[in-house]
C-alpha positions in Angstrom: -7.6 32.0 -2.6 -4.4 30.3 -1.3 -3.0 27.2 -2.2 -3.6 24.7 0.6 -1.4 22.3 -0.7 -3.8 19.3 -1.3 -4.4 17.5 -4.5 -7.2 15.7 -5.5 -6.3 12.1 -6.2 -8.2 9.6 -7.7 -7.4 6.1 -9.1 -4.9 3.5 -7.6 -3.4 6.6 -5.6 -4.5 6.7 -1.7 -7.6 8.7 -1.4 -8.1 8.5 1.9 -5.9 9.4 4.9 -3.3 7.3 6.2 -4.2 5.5 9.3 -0.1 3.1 9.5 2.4 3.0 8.0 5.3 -0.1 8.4 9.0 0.1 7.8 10.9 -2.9 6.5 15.0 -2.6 5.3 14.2 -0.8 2.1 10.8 -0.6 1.9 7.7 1.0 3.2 3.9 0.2 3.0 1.1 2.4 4.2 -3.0 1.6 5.3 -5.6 3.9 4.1 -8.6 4.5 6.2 -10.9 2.5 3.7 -8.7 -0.6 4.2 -6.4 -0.8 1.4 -2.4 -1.1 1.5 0.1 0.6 -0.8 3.6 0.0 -1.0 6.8 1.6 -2.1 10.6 1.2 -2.1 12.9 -1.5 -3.1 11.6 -4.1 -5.2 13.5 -7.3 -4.6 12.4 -10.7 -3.9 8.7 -9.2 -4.4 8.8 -7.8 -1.0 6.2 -5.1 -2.3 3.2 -7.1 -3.2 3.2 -5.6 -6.3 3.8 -8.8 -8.7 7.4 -7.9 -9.8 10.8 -6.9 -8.3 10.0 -3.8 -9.9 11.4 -0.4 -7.7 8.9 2.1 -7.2 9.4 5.7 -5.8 6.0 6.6 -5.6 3.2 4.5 -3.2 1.5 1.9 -5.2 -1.8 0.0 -4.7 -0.9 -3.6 -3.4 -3.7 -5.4 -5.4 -5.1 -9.2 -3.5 -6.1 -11.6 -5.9 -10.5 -11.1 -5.6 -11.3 -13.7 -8.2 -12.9 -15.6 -5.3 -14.4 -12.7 -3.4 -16.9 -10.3 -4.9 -15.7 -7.4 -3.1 -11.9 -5.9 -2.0 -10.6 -7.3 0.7 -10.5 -4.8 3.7 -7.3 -5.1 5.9 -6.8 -3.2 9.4 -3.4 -3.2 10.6 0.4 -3.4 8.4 3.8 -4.8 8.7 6.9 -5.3 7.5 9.9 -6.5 7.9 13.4 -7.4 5.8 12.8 -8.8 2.6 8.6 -9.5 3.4 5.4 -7.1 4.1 2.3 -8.7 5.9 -1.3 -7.3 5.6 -3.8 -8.5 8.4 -7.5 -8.8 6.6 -10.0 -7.5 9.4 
């Protein structure tokens, strides 16, 4: 059988296919199908969501504060620009 390529993810990696992506200066975010937003790129100024100024090579889950909500927030459409990244909640 030959090697199609695809890996099975699982976790905080996107699981689902990518529906946008959004470009800012030095960083990128992507939307999954089920509604959630990882981020990669250039760290500063917390431009990826992520909590720290940390670089990352590799996509990252953008975790939203849920203590007030008992489910994930779902969002539907990405942006980003210079030094900020915007998630629209649908």
């Amino acid at each position: 059988m030959a090697d199609s390529g695809r890996r099975p993810l699982s976790g905080d990696k996107p699981s689902q296919k990518v529906i946008a992506l959004a470009a800012g200066e030095a960083h990128t975010l992507a939307l999954t199908g089920d509604g959630r937003v990882f981020s990669w790129g250039r760290g500063t100024l917390g431009r990826l969501g992520t909590g720290s100024e940390e670089d990352k090579i590799l996509p990252e889950l953008v975790n939203f504060d849920s203590s007030k909500r008992t489910e994930n927030p779902r969002f539907v459409q990405v942006a980003a620009g210079a030094y900020h990244s915007l998630a629209l909640q649908g």
